[in-house]
C-alpha positions in Angstrom: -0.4 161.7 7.0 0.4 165.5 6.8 -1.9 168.1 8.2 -4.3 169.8 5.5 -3.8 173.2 6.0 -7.0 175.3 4.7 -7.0 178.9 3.3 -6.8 181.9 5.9 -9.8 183.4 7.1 -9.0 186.7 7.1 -7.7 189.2 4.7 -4.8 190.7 4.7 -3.7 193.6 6.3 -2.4 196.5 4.6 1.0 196.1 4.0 2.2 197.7 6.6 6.2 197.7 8.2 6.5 197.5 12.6 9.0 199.0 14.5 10.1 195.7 16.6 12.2 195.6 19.4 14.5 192.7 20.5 15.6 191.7 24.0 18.2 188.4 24.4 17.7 186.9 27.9 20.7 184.8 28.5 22.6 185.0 32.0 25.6 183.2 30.7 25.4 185.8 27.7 25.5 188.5 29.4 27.9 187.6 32.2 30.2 186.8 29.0 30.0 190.2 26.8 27.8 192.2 29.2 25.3 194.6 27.8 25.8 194.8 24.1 23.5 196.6 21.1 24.1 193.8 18.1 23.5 190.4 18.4 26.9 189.7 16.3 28.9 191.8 19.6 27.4 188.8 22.0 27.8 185.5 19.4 24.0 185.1 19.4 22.1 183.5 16.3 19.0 183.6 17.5 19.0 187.1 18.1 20.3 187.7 14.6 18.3 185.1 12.9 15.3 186.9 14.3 16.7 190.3 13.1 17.4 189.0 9.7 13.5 187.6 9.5 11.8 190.7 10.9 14.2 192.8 7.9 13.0 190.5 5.2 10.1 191.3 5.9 10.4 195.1 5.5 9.9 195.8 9.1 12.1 198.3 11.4 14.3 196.7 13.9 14.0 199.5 16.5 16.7 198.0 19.4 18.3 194.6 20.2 19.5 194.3 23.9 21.2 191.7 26.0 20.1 191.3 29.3 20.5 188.7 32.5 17.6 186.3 33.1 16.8 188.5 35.9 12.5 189.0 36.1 13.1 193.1 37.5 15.3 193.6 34.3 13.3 191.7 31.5 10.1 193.6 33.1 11.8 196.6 33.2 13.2 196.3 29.4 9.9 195.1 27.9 8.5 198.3 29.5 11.2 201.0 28.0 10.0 199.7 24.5 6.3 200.0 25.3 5.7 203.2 23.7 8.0 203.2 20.9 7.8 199.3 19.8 4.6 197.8 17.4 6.3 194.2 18.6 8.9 193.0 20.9 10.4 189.4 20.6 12.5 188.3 23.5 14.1 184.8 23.1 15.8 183.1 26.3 14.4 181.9 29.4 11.5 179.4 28.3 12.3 176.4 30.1 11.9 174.7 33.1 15.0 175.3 35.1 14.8 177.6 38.2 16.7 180.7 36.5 14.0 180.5 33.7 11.9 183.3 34.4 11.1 185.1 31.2 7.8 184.1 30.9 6.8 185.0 35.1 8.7 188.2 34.2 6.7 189.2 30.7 3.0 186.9 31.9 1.7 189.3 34.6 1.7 192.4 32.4 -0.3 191.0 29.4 -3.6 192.9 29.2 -4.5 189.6 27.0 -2.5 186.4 26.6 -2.8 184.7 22.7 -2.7 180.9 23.9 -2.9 179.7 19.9 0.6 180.9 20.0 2.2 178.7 22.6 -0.1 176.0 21.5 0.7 175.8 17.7 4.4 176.5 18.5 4.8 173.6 20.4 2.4 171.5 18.0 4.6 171.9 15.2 7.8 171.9 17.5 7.0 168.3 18.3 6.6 167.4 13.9 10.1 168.2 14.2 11.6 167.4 17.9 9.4 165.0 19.0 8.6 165.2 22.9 10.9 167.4 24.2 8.8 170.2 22.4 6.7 169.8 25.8 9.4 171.7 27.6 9.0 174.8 26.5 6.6 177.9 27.9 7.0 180.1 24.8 4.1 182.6 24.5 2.8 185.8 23.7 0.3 188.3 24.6 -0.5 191.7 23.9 0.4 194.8 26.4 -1.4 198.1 25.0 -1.6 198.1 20.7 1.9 196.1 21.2 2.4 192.3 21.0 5.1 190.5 22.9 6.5 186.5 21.8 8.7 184.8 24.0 11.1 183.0 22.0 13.2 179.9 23.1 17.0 180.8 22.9 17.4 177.5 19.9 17.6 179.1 16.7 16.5 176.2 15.6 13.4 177.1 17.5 13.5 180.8 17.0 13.6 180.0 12.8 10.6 178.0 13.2 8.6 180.3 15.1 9.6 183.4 13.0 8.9 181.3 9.7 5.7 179.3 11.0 4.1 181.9 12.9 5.2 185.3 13.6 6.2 186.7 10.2 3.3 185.3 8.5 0.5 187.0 11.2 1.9 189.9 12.5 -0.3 192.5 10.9 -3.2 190.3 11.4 -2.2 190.1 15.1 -1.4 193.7 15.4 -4.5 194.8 13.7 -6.7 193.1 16.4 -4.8 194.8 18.7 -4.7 198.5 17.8 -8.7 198.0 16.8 -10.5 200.8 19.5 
């Protein structure tokens, strides 16, 4: 039987358009093409599909980079767009293998982790993967007024997330977070 879904709780936010900043974390990627400034330079749909979502939506893609799965260089790129980025969404390095390290790389610097994220990503992950919907870490927190997602590299992943969750409560999300 499908879920129910009820009515929001909340309002919402004045219409308001994010400058959002995009990091691809892929070391085969960037071995391949090496440091590039478009997604379509490096053959990556997930970083486009998430560029094409956050534009339909009226909001400012500020930078997409490709970087190595490397923690030093994702913690060192989520940094540079602290202070000019509303959002950043990185996709890559989610999963369990040892050169996954997104999520240790992007964790630590949350000044508060938003759990519901991870959780209902991976609940409505598994309506349409079944089990293997366990496997991945994707998550998001806020650093400052700015929220981070971590992404899976899919795009099948990355179009649900962007769809499901991160286009439809952004401003609600980012109002929380820039409230003094």
């Amino acid at each position: 039987m499908p879920r129910q879904r009820s009515q929001p709780h909340h309002k919402p936010a004045v219409n308001k358009r994010f400058e959002v900043g995009v990091i691809s974390i892929s070391t085969s990627r960037f071995a391949k093409y090496g440091s590039v400034k478009a997604p379509e330079e490096a053959e990556d749909l997930s970083g486009r599909i998430i560029i094409d979502f956050l534009r339909s939506a009226g909001h400012k893609v500020h930078s997409y980079t490709l970087i190595s799965d490397e923690a030093a260089l994702i913690t060192t790129s989520v940094r540079a767009l602290l202070s000019s980025t509303d959002v950043i969404i990185t996709t890559g390095g989610t999963g369990l293998a040892p050169r996954d390290v997104t999520i240790e790389a992007v964790q630590q610097m949350f000044q508060k982790e938003i759990p519901g994220f991870g959780e209902l990503f991976r609940s409505i992950s598994y309506d349409e993967i079944g089990s293997p919907a366990m496997l991945t870490r994707a998550t998001s927190g806020i650093i400052g007024n700015t929220a981070i997602f971590c992404l899976p590299g899919s795009p099948n992943a990355v179009t649900l997330a962007m769809e499901a969750l991160i286009v439809p409560e952004l401003q609600h999300i980012l109002l929380h977070a820039s409230e003094q």
